[in-house]
VOGU-3710 file (C-alpha; in Angstrom, 3 decimals, decimal comma):
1> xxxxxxxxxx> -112,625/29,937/-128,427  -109,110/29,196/-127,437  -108,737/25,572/-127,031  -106,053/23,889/-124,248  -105,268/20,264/-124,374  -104,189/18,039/-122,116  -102,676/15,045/-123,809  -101,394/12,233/-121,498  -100,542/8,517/-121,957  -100,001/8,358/-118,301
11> xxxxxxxxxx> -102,597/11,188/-117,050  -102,253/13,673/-114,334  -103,624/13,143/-110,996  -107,480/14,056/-111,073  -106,847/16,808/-108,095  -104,004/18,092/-110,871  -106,984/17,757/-113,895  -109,395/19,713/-112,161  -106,910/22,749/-111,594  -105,753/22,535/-115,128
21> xxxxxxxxxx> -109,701/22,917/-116,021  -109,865/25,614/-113,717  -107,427/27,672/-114,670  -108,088/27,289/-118,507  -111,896/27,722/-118,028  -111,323/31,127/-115,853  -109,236/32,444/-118,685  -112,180/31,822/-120,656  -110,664/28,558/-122,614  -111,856/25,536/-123,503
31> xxxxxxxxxx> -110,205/22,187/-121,899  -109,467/19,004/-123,809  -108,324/15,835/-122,514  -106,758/12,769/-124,347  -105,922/10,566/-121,480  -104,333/7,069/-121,551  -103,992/6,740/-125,544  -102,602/3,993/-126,957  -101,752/4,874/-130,389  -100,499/7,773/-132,202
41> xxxxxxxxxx> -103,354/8,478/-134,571  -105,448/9,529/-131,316  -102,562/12,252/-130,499  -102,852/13,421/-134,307  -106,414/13,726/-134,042  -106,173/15,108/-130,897  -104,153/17,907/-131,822  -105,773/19,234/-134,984  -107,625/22,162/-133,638  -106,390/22,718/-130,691
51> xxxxxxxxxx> -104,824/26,274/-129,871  -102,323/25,006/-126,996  -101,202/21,321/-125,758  -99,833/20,388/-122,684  -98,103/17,043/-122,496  -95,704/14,938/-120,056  -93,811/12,046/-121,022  -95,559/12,412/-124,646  -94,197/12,635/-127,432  -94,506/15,826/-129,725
61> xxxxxxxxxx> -92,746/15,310/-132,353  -92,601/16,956/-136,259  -95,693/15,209/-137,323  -97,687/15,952/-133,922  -96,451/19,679/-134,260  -97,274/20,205/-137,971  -100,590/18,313/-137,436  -101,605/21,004/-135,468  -102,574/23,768/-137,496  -103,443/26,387/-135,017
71> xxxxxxxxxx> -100,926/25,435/-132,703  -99,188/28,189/-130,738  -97,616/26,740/-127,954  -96,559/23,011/-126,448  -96,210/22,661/-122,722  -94,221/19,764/-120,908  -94,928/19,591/-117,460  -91,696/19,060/-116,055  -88,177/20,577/-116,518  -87,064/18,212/-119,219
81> xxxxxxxxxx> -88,128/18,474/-122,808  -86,174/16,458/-125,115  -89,762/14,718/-126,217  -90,481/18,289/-127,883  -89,213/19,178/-131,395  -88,003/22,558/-130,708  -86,916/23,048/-134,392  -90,008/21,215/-135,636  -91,772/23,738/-133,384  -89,635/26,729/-133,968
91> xxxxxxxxxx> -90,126/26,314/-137,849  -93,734/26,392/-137,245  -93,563/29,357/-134,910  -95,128/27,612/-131,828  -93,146/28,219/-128,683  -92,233/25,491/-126,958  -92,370/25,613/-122,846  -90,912/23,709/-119,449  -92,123/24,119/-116,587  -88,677/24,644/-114,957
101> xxxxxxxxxx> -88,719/23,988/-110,763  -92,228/22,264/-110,145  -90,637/19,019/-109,650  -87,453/19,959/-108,046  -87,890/18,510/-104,364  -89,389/15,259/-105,756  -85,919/14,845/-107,745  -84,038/16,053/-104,716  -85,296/13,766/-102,157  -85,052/10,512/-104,727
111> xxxxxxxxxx> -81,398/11,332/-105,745  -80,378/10,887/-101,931  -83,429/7,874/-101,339  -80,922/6,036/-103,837  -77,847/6,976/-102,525  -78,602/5,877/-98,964  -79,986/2,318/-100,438  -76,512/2,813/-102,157  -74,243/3,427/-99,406  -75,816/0,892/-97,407
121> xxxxxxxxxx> -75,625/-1,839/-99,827  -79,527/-2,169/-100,820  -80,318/-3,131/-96,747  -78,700/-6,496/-97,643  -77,791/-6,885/-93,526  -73,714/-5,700/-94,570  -72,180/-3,300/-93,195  -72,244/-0,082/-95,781  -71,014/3,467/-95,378  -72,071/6,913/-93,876
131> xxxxxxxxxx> -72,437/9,702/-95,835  -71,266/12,532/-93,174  -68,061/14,122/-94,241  -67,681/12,206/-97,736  -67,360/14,736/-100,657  -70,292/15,634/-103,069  -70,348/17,288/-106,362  -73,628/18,999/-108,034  -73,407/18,843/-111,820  -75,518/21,580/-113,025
141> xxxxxxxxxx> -77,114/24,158/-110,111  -80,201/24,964/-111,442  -83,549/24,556/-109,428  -82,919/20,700/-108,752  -79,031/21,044/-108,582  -79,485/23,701/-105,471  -82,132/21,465/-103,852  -79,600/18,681/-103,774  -77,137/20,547/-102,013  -79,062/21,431/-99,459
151> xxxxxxxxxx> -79,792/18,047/-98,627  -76,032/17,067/-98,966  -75,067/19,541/-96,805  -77,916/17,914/-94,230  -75,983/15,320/-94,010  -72,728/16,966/-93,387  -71,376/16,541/-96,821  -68,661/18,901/-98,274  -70,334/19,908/-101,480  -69,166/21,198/-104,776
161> xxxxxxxxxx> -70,566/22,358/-108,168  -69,933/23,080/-111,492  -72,233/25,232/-113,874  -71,047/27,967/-116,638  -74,516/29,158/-115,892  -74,865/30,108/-112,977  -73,143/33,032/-111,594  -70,100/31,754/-109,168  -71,641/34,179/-106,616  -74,701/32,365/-106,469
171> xxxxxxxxxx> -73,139/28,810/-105,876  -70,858/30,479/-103,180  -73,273/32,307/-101,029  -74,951/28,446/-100,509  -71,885/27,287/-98,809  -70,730/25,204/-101,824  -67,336/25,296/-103,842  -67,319/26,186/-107,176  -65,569/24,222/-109,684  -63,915/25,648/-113,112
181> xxxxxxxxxx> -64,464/22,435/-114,410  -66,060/19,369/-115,071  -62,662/17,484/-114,731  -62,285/19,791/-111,621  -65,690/18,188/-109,895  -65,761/14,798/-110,998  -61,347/14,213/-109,835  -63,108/15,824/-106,295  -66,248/14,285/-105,619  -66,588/10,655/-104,829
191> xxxxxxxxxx> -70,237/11,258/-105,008  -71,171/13,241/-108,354  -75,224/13,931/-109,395  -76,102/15,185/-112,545  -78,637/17,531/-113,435  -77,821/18,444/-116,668  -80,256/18,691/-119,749  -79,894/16,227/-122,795  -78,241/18,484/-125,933  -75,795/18,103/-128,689
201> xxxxxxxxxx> -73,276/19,312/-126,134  -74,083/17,163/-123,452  -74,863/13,824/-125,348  -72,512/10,889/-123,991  -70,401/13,673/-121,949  -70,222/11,064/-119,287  -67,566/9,286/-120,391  -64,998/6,871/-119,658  -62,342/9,632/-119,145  -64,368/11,862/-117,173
211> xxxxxxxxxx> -65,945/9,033/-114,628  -61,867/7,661/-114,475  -61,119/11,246/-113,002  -63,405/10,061/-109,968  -61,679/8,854/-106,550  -61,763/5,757/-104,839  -65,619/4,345/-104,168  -66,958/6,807/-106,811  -70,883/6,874/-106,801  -72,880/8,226/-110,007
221> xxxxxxxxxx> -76,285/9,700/-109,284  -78,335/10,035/-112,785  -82,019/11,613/-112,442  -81,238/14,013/-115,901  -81,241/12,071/-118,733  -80,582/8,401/-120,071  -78,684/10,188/-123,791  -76,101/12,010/-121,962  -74,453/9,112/-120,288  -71,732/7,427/-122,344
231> xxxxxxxxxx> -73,306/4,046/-122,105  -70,538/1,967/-123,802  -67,833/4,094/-121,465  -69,575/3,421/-118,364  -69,347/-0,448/-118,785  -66,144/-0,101/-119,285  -65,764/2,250/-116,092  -67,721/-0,438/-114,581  -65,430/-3,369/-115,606  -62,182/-1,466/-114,892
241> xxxxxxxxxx> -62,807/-0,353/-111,085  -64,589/-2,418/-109,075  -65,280/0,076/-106,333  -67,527/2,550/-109,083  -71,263/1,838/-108,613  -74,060/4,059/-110,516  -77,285/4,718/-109,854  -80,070/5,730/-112,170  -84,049/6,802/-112,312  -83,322/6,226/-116,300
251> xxxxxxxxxx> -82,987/2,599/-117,060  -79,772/2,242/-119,806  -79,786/0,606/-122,746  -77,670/-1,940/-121,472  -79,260/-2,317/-117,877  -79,512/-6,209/-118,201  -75,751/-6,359/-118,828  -75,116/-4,057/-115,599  -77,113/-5,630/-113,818  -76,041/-9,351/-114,600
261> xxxxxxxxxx> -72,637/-8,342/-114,356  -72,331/-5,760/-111,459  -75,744/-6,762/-109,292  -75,599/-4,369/-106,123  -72,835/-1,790/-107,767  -75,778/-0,793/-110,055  -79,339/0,252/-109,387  -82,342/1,097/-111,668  -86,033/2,456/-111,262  -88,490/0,447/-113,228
271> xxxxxxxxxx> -89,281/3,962/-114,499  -88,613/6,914/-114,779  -89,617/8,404/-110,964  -87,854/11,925/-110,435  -91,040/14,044/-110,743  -93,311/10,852/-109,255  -95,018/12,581/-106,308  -98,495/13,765/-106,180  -97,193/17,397/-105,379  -94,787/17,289/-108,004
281> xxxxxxxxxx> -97,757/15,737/-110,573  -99,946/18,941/-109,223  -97,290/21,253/-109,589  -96,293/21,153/-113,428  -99,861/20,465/-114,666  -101,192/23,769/-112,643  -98,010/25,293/-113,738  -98,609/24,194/-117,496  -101,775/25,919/-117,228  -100,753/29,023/-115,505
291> xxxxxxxxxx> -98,300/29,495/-118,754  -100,546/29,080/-121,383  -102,629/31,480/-120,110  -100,457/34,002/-119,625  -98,577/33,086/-123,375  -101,922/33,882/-124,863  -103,458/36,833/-122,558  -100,182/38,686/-122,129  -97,230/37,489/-124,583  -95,239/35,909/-121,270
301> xxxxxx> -92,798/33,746/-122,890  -90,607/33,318/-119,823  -89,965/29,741/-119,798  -89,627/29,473/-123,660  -86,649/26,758/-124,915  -86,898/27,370/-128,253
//
């Protein structure tokens, strides 16, 4: 019997478990569940015989991957998945899955819960700013990106994007300007939100030059990924214009310098929250599930990444 598990450090809601179970045990599967390990060795063992694993925040690495022998495909719930080994798991021939779009709104709606704290200095009792009128940029229009502008364009934003994916027809027809560039969004947008995945291209391409390109009272909204900001370069940024502030749902490296240094001009979550909602939890597990199911009944390798 096919065998599905659900490995999770920090598990699934139970509403989210029981679908998963569900879904597997109508396709006639068996469900496994590692929930709140603590070490590795429980993952390893975990994985051994298992046919399919779904994961979150976990980590599947080479050794996880190779560990399991009859694996055929790894599942993160949720659109990122730089805590897969696609090589590891492309060497092994297990296909390697996101579950692009289940957590989209939950991003959304934090991006602009931290740029209102933001723009209204953290409630302190000053006097902050509106966001009606100011200009926005959307780095990366995928399922999140679009989501954001609709929201930005809520609140009476003029909104831009740049994405050498997405057809420039597609940006257009949603009322937003395309850019050519990414020096072309980031010199127009005093507000600038990235949604871009964490690659050898995109590694540390928020740099010092590119945030410099930003106009006066630039704000940085980061819900993608904690590698692809230039950490050194925006400390700099940070030192050399005191009217740049950055915002974050992925705590840096050097957060406690920020912090220290830049108090209200800088904001952190204590984790990270983008896809912390109980729909967006339900979503990607029931999505997970829906996937490896049809991988292993039909061949549907739709949302592959490797």
């Amino acid at each position: 019997m096919t065998k599905v598990l659900v490995a999770t450090d920090k598990p699934f809601a139970k509403v989210a478990v029981q679908g998963i179970k569900e879904i597997v045990e109508a396709a006639g599967f068996e469900l496994v569940l590692l929930e709140k390990y603590t070490e590795k060795k429980q993952l390893l063992d975990a994985v051994a015989n298992v046919d399919a694993l779904i994961i979150r925040s976990d980590i599947a690495d080479r050794e996880v991957i190779e560990k399991a022998k009859n694996l055929k495909i790894v599942v993160r719930a949720g659109a990122g998945y730089d805590n897969i080994d696609l090589q590891a798991a492309t060497d092994k021939g297990v296909v390697a899955m996101n579950t692009p779009g289940q957590n989209a709104n939950a991003v959304a709606e934090l991006v602009f819960g931290m740029i209102i704290s933001s723009a209204r200095n953290g409630y302190d009792g000053t006097s902050g700013t509106e966001l009606r009128g100011k200009t926005f940029g959307v780095h990366a229009y995928g399922a999140i990106g679009k989501l954001v502008a609709q929201i930005a364009k809520g609140f009476g934003m003029s909104v831009s994007a740049f994405d050498p994916f997405v057809n420039d027809q597609v940006i257009a027809a949603d009322g937003v300007t395309v850019c050519r560039s990414i020096e072309e969004l980031y010199a127009n947008c005093q507000y600038v939100s990235l949604h871009i995945p964490a690659n050898e291209k995109t590694i540390k391409s928020i740099n010092f030059d590119l945030l410099s390109k930003m106009p006066q009272n630039a704000v940085l909204i980061n819900t993608a990924r904690k590698k692809v900001i230039d950490e050194d370069g925006m400390l700099k940024i940070m030192e050399a214009r005191n009217d740049f502030k950055y915002v974050s749902d992925v705590a840096p490296s050097n957060q406690k310098t920020l912090v220290e240094k830049f108090d209200k001009r800088c904001f952190f979550t204590p984790k990270k929250l983008g896809a912390q909602t109980n729909e967006a939890n339900i979503n990607a597990g029931l999505a997970a599930a829906r996937q490896i199911v049809s991988f292993i009944k039909n061949g549907d390798t739709k949302f592959k990444v490797n």
